[in-house]
C-alpha positions as CSV (number, residue, x, y, z in Angstrom):
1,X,84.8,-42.5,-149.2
2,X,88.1,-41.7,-151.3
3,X,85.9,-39.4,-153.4
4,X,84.5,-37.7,-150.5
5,X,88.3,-37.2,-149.0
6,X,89.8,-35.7,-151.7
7,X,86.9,-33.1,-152.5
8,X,87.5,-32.1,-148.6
9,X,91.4,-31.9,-149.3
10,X,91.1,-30.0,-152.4
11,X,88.3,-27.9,-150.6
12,X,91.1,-26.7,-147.4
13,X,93.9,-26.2,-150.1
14,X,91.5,-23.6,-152.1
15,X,90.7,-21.6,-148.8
16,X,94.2,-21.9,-147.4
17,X,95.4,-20.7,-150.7
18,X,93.6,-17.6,-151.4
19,X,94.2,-16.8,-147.6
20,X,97.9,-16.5,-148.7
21,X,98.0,-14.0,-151.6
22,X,95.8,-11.6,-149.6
23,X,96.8,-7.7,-150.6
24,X,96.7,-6.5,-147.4
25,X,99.7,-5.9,-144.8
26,X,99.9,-8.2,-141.3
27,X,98.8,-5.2,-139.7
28,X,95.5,-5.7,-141.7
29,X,95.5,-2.6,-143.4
30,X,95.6,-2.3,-147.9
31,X,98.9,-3.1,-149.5
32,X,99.2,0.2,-152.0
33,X,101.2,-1.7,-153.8
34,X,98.7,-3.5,-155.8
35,X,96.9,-1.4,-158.3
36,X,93.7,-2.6,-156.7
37,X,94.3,-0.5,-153.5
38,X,95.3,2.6,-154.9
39,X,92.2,4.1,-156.3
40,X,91.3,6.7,-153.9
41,X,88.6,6.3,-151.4
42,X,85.9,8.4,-149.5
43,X,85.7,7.2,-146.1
44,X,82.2,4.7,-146.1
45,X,84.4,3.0,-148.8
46,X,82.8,4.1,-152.4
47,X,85.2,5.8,-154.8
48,X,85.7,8.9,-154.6
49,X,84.5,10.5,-158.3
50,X,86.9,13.8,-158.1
51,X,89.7,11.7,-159.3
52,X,89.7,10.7,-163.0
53,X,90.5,7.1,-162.1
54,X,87.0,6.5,-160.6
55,X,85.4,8.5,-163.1
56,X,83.0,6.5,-166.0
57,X,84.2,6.7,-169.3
58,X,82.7,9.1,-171.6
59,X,81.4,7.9,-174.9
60,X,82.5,9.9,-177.6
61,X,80.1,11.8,-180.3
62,X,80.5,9.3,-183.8
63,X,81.3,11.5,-186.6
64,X,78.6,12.8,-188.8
65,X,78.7,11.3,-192.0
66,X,77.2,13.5,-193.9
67,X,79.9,16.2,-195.4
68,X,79.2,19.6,-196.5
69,X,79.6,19.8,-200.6
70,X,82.1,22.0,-202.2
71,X,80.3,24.3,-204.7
72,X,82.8,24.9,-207.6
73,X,83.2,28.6,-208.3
């Protein structure tokens, strides 16, 4: 029963506690002060890809081993 009790209390003090550092304002609307909320936005809520942020990276070509050979003149 004392097991059971403190997996319940533990249980309320992880919800209560993520509840608390949510990034958004009373008002309910994003906190632009976290880094998470500033990428920009279209409005159904998928990144907007004009802006570099939300981009993918782009691999870069590997360099080509093979060198051209000097001929000696």
């Amino acid at each position: 029963m004392k097991k059971l009790i403190v997996m319940m209390l533990l249980a309320v003090m992880a919800f209560t506690t993520t509840q608390t550092f949510a990034q958004t304002k009373k008002d309910g609307s994003k906190d632009m002060r976290y880094k998470k909320n500033k990428q920009p936005m279209k409005k159904d809520g998928t990144p907007d890809k004009r802006y570099k942020a939300n981009k993918p990276a782009v691999k870069k070509a590997a360099p080509s081993k093979m060198t051209p050979v000097k001929k000696a003149a």
